[in-house]
N, CA, C and O atoms as CSV, one atom per row, in Angstrom:
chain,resi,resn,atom,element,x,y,z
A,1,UNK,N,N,-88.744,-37.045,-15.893
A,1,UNK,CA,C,-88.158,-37.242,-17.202
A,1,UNK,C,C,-89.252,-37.148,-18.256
A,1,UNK,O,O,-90.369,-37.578,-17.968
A,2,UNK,N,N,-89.026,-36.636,-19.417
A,2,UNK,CA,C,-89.915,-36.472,-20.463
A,2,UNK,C,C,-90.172,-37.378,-20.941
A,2,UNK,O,O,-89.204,-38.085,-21.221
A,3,UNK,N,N,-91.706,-37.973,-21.363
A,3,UNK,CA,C,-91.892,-38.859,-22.400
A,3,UNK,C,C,-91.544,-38.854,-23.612
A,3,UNK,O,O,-92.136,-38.013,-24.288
A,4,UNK,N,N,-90.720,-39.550,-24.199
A,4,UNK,CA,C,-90.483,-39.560,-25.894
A,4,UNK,C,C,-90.481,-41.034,-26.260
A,4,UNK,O,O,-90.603,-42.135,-25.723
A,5,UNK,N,N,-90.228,-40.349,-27.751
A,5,UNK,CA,C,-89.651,-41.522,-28.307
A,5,UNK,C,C,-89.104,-41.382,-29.562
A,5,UNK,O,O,-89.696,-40.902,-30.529
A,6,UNK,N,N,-87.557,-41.953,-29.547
A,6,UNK,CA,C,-86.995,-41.736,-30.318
A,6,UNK,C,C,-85.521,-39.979,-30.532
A,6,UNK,O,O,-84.620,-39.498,-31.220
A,7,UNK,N,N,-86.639,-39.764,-28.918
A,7,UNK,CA,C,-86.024,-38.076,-28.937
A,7,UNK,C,C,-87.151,-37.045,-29.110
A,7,UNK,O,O,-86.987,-35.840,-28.914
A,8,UNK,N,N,-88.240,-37.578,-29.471
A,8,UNK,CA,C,-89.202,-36.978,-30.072
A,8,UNK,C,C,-90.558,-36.727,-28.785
A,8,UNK,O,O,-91.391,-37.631,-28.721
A,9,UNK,N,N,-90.676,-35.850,-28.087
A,9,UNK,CA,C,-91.543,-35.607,-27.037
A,9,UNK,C,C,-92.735,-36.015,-27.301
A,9,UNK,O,O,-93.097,-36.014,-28.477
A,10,UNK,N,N,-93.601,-36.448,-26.294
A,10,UNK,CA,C,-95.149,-36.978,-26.908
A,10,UNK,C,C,-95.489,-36.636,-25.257
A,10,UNK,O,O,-94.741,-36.524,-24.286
A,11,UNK,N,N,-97.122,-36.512,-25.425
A,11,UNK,CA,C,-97.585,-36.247,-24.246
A,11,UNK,C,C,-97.818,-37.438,-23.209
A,11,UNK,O,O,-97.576,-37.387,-22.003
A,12,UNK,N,N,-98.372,-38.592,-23.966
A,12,UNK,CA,C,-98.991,-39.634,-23.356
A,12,UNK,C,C,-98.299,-40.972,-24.534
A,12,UNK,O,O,-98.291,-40.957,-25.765
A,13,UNK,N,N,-97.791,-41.995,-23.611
A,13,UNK,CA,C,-97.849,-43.381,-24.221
A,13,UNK,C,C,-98.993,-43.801,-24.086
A,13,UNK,O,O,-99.520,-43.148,-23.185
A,14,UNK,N,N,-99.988,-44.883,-24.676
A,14,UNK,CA,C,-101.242,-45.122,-24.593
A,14,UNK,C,C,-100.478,-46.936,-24.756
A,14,UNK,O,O,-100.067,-47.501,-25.770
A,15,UNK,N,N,-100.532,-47.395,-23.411
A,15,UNK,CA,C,-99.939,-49.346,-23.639
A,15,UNK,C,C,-98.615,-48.990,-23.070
A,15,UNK,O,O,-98.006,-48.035,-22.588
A,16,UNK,N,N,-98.463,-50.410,-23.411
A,16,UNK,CA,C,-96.904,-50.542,-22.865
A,16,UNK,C,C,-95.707,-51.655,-24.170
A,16,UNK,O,O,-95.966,-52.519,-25.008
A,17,UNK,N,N,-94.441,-51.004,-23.696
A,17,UNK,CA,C,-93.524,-51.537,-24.750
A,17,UNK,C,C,-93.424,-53.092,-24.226
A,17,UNK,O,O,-93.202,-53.557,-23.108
A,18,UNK,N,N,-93.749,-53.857,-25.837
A,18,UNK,CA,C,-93.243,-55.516,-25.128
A,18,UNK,C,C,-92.012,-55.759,-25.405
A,18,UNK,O,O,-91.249,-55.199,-26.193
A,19,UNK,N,N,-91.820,-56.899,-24.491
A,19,UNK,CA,C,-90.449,-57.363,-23.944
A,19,UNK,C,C,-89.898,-57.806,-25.586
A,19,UNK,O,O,-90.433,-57.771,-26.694
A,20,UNK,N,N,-88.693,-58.181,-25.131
A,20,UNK,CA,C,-87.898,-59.518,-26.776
A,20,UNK,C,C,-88.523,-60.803,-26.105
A,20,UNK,O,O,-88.890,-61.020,-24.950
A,21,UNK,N,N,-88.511,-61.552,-27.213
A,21,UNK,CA,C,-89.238,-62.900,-27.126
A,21,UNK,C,C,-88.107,-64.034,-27.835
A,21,UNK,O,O,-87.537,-63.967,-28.924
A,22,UNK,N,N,-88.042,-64.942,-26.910
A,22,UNK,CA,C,-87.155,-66.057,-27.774
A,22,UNK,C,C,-88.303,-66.976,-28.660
A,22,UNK,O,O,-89.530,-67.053,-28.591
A,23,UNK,N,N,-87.261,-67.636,-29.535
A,23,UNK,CA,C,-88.137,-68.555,-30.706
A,23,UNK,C,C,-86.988,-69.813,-30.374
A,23,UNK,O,O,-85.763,-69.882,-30.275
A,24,UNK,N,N,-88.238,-70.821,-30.261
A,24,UNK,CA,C,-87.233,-71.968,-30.122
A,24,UNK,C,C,-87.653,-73.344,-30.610
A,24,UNK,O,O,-88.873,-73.370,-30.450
A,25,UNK,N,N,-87.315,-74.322,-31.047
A,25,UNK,CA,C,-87.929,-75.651,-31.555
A,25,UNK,C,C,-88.188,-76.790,-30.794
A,25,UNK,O,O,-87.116,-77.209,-30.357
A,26,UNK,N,N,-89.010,-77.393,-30.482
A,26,UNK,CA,C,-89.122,-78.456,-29.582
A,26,UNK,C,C,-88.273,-79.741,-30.815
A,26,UNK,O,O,-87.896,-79.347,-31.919
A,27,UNK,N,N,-88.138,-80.854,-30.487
A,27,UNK,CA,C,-87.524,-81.927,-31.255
A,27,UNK,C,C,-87.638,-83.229,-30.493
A,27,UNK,O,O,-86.840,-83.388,-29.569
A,28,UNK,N,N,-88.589,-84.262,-30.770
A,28,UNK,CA,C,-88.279,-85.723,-30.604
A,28,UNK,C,C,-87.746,-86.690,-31.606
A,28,UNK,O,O,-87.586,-86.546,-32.818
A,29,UNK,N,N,-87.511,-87.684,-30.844
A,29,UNK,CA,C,-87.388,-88.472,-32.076
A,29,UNK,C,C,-88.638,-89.789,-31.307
A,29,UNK,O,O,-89.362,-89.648,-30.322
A,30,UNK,N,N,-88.505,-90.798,-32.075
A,30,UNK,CA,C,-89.314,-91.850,-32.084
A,30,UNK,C,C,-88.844,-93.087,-31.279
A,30,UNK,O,O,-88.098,-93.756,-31.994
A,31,UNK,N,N,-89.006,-93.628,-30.067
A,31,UNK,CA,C,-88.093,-94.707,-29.467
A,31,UNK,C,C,-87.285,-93.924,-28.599
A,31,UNK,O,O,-87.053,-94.364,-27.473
A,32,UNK,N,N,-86.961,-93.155,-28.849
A,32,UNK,CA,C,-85.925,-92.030,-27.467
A,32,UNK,C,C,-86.528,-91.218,-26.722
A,32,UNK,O,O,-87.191,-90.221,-27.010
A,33,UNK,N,N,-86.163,-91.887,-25.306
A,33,UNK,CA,C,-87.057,-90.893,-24.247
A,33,UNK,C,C,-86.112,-89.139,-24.268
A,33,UNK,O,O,-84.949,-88.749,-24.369
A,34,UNK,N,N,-87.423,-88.568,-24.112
A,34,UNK,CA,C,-86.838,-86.854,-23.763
A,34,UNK,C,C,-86.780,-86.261,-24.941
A,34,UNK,O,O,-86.914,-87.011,-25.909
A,35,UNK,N,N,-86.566,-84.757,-25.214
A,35,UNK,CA,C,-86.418,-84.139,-26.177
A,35,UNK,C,C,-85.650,-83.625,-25.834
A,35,UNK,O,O,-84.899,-83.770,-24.869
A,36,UNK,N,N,-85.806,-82.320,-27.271
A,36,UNK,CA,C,-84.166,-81.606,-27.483
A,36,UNK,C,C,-85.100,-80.089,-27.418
A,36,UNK,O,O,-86.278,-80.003,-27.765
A,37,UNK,N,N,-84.060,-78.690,-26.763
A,37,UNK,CA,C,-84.881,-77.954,-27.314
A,37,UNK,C,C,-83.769,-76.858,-28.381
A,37,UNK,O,O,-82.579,-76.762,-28.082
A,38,UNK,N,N,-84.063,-76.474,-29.000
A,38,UNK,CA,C,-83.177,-75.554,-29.925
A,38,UNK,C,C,-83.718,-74.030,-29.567
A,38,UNK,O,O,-84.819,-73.623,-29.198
A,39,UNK,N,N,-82.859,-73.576,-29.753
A,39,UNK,CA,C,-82.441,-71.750,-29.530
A,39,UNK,C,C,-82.194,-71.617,-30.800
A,39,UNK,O,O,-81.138,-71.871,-31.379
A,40,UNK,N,N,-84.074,-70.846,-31.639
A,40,UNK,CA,C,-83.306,-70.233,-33.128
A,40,UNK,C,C,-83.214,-68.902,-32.711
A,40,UNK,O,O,-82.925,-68.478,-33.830
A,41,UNK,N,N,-83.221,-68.072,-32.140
A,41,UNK,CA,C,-83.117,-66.420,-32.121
A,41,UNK,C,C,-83.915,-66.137,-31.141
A,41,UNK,O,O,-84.850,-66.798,-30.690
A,42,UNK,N,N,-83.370,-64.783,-30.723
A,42,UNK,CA,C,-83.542,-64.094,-29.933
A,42,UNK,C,C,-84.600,-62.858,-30.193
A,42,UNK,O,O,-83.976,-61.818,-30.406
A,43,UNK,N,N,-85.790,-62.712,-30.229
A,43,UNK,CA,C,-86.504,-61.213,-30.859
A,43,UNK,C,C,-88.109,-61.163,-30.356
A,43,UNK,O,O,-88.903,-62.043,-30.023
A,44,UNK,N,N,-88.194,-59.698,-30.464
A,44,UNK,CA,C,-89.963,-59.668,-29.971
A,44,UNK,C,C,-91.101,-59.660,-31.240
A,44,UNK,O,O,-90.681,-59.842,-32.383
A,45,UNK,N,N,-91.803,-59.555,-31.125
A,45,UNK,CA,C,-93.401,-59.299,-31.908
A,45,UNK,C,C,-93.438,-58.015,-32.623
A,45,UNK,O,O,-93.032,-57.015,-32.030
A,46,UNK,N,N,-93.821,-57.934,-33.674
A,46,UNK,CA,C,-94.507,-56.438,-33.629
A,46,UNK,C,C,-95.765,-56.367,-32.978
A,46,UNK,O,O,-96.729,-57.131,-32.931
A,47,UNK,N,N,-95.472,-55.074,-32.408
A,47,UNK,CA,C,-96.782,-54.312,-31.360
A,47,UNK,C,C,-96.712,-52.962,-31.663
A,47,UNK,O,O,-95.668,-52.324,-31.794
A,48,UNK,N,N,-97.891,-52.518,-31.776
A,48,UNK,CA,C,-98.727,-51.050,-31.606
A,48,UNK,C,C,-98.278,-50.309,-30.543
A,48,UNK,O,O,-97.851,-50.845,-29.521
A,49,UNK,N,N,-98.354,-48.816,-30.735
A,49,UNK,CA,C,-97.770,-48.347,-29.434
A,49,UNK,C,C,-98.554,-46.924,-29.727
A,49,UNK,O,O,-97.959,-45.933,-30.152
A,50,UNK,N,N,-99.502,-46.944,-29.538
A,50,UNK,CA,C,-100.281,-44.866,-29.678
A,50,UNK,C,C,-99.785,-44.195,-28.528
A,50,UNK,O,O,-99.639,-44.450,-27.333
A,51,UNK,N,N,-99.579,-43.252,-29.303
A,51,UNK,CA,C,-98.910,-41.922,-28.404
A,51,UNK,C,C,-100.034,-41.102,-28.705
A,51,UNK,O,O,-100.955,-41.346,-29.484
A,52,UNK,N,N,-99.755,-39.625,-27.654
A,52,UNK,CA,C,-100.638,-38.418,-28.514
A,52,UNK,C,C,-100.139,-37.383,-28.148
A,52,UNK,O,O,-99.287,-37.412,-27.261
A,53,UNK,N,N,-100.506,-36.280,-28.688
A,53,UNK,CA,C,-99.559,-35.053,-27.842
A,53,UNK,C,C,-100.406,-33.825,-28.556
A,53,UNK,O,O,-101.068,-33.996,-29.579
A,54,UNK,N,N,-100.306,-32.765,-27.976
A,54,UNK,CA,C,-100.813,-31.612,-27.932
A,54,UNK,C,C,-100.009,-30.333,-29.176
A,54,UNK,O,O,-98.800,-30.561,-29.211
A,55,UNK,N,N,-100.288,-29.485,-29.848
A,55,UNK,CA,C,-99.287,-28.667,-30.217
A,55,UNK,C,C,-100.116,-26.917,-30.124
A,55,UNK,O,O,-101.304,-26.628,-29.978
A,56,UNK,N,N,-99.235,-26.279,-30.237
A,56,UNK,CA,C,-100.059,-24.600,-30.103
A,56,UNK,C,C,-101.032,-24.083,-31.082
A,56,UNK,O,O,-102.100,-23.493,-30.923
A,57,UNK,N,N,-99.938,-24.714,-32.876
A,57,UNK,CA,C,-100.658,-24.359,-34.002
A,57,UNK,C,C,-100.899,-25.289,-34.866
A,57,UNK,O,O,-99.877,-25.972,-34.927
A,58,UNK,N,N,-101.705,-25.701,-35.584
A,58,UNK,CA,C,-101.867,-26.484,-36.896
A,58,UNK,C,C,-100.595,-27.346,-37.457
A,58,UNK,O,O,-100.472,-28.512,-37.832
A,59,UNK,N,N,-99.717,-26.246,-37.343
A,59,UNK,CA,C,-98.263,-26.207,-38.500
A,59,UNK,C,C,-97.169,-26.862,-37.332
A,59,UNK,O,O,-96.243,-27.552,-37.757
A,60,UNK,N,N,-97.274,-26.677,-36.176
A,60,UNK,CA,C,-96.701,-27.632,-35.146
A,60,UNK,C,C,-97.262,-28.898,-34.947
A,60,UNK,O,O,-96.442,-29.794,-34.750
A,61,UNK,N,N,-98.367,-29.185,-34.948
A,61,UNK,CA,C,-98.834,-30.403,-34.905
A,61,UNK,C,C,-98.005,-31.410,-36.086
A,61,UNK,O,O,-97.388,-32.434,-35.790
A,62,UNK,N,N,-98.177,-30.768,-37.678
A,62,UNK,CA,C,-97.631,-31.373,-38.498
A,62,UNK,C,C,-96.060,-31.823,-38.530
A,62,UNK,O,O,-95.454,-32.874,-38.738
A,63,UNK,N,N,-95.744,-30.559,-38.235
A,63,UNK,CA,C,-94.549,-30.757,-37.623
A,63,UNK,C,C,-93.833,-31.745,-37.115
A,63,UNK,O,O,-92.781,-32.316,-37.402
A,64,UNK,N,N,-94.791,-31.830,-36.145
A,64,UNK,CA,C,-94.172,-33.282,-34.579
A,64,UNK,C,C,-94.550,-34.382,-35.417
A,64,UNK,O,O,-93.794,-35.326,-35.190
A,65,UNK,N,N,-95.655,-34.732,-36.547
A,65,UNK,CA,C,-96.312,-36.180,-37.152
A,65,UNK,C,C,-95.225,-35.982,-37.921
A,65,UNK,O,O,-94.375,-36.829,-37.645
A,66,UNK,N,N,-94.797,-35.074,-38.951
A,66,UNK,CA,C,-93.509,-35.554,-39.778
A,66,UNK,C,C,-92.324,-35.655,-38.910
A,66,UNK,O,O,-91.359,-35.371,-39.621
A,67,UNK,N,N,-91.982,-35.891,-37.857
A,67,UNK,CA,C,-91.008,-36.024,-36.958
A,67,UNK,C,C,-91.182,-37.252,-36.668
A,67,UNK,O,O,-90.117,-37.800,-36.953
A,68,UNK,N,N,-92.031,-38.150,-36.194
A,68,UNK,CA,C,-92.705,-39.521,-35.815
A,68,UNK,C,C,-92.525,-39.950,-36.981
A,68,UNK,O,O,-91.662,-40.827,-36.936
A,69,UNK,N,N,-93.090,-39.697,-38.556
A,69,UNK,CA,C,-92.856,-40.426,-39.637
A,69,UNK,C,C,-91.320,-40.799,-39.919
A,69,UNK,O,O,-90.845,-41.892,-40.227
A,70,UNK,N,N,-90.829,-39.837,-39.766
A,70,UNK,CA,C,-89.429,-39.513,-40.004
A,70,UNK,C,C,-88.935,-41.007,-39.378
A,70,UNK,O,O,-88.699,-41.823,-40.269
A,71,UNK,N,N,-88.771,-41.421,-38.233
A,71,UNK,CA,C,-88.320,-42.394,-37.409
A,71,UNK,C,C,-88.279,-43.793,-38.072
A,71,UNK,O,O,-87.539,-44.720,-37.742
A,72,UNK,N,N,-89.570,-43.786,-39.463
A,72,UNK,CA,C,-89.238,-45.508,-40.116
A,72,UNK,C,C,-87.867,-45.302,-40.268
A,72,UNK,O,O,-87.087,-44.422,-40.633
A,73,UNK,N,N,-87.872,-46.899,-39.685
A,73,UNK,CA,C,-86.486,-47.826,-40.188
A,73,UNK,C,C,-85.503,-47.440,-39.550
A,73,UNK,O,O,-84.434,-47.095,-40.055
A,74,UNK,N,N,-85.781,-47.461,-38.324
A,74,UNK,CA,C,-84.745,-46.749,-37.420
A,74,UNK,C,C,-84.702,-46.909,-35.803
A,74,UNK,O,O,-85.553,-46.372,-35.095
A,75,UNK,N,N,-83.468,-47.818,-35.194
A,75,UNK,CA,C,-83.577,-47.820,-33.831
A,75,UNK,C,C,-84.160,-46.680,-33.127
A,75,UNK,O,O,-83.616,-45.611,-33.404
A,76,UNK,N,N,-85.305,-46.613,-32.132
A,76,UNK,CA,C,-85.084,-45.863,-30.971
A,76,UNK,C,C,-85.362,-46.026,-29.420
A,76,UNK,O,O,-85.873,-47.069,-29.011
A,77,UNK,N,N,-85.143,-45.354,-28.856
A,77,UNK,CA,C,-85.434,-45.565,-27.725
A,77,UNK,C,C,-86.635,-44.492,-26.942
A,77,UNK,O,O,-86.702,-43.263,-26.923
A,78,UNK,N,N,-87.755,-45.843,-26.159
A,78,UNK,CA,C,-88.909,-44.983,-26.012
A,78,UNK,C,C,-88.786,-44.656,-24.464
A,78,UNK,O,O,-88.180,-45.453,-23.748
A,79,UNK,N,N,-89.229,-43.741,-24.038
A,79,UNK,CA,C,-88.626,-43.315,-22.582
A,79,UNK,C,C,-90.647,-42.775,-21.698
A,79,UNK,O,O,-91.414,-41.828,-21.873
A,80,UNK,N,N,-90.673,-44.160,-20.728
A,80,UNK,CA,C,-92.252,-43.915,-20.626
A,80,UNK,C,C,-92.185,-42.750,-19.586
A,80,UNK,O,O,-91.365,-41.876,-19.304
A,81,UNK,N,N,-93.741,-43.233,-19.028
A,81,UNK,CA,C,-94.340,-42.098,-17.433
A,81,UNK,C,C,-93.225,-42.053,-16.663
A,81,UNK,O,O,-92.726,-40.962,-16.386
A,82,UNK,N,N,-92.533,-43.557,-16.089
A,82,UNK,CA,C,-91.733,-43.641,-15.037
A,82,UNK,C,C,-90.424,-43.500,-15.193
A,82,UNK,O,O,-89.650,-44.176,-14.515
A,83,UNK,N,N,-89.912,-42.454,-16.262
A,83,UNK,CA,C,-88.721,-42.895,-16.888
A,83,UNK,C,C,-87.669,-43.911,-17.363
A,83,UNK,O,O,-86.516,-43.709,-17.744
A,84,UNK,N,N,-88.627,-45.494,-17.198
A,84,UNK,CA,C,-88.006,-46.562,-17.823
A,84,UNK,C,C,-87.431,-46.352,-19.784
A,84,UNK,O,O,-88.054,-46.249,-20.840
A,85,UNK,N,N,-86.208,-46.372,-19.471
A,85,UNK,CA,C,-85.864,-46.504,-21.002
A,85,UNK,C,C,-85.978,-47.663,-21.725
A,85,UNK,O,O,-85.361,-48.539,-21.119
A,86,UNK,N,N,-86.463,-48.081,-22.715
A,86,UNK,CA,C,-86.835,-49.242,-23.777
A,86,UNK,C,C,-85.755,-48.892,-24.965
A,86,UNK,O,O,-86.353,-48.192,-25.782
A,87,UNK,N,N,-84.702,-49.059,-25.286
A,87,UNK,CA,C,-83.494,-48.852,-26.372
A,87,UNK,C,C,-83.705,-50.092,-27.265
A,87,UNK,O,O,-84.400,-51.091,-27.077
A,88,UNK,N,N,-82.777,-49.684,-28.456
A,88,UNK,CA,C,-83.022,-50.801,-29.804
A,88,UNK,C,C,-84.919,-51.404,-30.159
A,88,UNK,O,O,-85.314,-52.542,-30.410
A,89,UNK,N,N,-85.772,-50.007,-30.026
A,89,UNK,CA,C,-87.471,-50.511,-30.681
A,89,UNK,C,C,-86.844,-50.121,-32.093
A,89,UNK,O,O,-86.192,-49.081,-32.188
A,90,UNK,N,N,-87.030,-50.903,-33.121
A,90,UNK,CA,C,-87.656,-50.818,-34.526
A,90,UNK,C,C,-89.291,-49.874,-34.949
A,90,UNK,O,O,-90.435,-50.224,-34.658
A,91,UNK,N,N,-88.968,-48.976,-35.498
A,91,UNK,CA,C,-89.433,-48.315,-35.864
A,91,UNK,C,C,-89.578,-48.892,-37.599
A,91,UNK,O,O,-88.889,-48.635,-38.587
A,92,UNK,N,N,-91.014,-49.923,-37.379
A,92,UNK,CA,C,-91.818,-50.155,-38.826
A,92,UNK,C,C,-92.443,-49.944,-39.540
A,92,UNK,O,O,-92.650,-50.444,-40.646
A,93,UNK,N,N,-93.166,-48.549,-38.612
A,93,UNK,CA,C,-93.987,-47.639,-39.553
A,93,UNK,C,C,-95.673,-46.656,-38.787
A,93,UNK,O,O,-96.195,-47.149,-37.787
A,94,UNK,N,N,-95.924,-46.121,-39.045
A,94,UNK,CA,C,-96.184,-45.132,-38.695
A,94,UNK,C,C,-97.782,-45.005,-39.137
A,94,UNK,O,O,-98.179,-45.364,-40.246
A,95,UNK,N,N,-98.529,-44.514,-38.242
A,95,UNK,CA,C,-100.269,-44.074,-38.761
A,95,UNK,C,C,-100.761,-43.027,-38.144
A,95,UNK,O,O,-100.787,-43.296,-36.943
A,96,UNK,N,N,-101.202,-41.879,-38.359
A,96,UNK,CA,C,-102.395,-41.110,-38.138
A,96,UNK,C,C,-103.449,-41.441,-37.866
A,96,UNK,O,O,-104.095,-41.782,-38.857
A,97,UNK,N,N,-104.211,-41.540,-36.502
A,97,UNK,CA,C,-105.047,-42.299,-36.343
A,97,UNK,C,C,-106.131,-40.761,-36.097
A,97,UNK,O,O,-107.314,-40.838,-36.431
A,98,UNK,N,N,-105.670,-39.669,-35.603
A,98,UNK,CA,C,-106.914,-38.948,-35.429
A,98,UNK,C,C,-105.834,-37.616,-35.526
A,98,UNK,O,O,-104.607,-37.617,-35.426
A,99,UNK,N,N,-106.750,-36.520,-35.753
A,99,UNK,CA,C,-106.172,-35.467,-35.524
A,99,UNK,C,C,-107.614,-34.356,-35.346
A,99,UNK,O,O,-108.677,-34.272,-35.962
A,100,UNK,N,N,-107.123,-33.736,-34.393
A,100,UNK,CA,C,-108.501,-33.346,-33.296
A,100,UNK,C,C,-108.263,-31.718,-33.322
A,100,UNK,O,O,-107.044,-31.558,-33.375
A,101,UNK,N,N,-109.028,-30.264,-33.305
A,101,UNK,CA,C,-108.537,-29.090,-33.266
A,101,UNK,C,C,-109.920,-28.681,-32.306
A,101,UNK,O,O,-111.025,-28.552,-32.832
A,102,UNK,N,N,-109.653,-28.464,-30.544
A,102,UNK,CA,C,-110.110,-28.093,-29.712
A,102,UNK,C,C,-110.624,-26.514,-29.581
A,102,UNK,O,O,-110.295,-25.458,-30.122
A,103,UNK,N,N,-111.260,-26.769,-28.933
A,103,UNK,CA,C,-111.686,-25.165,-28.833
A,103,UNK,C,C,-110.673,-24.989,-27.312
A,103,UNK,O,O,-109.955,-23.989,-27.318
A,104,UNK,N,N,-110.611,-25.648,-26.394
A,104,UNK,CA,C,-109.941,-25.377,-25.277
A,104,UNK,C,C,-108.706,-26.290,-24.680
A,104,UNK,O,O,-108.868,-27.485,-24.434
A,105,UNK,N,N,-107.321,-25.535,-24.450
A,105,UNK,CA,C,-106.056,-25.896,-23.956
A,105,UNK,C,C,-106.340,-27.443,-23.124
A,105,UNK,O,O,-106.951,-27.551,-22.061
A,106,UNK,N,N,-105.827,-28.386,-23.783
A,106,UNK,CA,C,-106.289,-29.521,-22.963
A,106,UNK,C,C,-104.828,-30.016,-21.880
A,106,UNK,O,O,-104.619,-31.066,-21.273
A,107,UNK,N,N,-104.199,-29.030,-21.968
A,107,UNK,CA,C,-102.821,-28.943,-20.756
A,107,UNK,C,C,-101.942,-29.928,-21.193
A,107,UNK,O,O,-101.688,-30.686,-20.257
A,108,UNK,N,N,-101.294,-30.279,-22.361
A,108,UNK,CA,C,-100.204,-31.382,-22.527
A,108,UNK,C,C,-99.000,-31.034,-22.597
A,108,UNK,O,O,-98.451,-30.598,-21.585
A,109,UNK,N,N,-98.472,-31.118,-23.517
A,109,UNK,CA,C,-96.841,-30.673,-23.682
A,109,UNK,C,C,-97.105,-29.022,-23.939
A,109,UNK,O,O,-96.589,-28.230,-23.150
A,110,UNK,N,N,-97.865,-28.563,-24.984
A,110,UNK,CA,C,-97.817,-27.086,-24.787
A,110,UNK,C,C,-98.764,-26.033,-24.599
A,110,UNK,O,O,-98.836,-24.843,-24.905
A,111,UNK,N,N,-99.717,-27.169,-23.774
A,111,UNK,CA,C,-101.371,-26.563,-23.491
A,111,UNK,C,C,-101.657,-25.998,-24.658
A,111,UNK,O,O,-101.906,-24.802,-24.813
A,112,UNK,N,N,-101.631,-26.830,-25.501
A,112,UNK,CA,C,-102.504,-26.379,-26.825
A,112,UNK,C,C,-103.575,-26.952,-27.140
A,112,UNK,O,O,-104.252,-27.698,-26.433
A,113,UNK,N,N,-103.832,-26.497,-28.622
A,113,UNK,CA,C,-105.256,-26.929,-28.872
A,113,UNK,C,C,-105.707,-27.805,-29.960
A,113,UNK,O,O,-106.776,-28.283,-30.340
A,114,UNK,N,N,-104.268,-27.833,-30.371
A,114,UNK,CA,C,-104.245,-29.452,-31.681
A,114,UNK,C,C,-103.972,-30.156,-31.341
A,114,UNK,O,O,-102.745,-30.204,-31.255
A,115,UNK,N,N,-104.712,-31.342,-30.829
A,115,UNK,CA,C,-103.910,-32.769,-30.453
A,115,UNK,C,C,-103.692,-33.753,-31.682
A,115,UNK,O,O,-104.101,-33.257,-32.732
A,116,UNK,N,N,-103.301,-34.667,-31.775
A,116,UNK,CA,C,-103.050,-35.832,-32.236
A,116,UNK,C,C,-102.984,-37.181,-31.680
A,116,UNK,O,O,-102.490,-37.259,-30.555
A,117,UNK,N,N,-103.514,-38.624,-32.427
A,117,UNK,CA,C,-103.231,-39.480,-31.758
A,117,UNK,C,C,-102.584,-40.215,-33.245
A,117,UNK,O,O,-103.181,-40.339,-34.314
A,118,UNK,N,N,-100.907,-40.719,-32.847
A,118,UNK,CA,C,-100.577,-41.614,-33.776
A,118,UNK,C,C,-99.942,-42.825,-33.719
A,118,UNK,O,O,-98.977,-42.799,-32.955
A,119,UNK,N,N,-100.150,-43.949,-34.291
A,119,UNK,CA,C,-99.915,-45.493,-33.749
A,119,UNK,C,C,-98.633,-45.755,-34.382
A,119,UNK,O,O,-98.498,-45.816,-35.604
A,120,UNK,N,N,-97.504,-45.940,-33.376
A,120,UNK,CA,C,-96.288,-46.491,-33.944
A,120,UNK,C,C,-96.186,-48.277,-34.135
A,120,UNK,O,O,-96.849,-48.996,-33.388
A,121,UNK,N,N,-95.569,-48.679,-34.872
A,121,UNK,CA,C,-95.608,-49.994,-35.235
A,121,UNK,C,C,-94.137,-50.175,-34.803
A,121,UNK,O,O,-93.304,-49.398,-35.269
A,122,UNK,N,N,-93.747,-51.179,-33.917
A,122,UNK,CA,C,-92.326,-51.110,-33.213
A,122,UNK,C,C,-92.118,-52.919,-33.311
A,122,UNK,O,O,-92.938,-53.821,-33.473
A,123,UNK,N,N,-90.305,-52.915,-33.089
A,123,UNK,CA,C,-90.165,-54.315,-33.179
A,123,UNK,C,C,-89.081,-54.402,-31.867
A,123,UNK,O,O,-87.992,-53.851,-32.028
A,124,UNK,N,N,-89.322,-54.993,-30.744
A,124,UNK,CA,C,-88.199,-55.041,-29.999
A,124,UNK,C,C,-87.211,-56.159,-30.452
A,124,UNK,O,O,-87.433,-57.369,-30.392
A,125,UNK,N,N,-85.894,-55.451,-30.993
A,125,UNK,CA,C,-84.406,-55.945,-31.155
A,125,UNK,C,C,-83.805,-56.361,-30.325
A,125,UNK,O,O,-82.855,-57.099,-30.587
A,126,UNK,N,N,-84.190,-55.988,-28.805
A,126,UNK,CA,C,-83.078,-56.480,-27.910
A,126,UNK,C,C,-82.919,-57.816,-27.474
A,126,UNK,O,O,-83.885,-58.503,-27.142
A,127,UNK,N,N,-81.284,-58.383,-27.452
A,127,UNK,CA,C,-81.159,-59.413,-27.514
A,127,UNK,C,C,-81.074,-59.893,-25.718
A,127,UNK,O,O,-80.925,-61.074,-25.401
């Protein structure tokens, strides 16, 4: 299965997607044995997620980064190495972290010679 995210092919995930995280309140009172615990919501962290991927020409490379930009503010689903699907990531925003022009095919998605590395900022929604 292809790596993406969002729909959007990438060569390499660089990390891994984190889980949802509950938030919850501890509560005593004073003179009463035991506590209470409260369930405020259900949600994960924001976390970093670099991808990178390869393209043939200049104008494809840009291409695929305005495709990744494109994605703020918007459910998707990231699909890793092992074809585990991750559905409902928040898509918070987007960075250019390098953009690299090889002299030689470094064999990725289209054995090309422009790579890219760009850091997605994600929020896991799932409840």
């Amino acid at each position: 299965m292809a790596v993406s995210v969002g729909g959007v092919s990438v060569h390499r995930i660089l990390g891994a997607v984190q889980p949802s995280g509950e938030t919850v309140r501890l509560s005593t009172r004073p003179g009463v044995g035991g506590h209470d615990v409260h369930r405020l919501g259900v949600r994960g962290v924001s976390f970093t997620l670099p991808v990178w991927f390869d393209a043939a020409t200049a104008a494809a490379r840009k291409a695929k980064i305005e495709q990744l930009n494109g994605l703020r503010g918007t459910l998707v689903t990231v699909v890793d190495h092992d074809g585990q699907s991750y559905p409902n990531l928040l898509v918070q925003g987007t960075r250019v972290v390098r953009r690299q022009d090889l002299a030689l095919a470094v064999g990725g998605l289209t054995d090309g010679t422009f790579v890219a590395l760009v850091e997605l900022e994600l929020l896991n929604t799932t409840a």
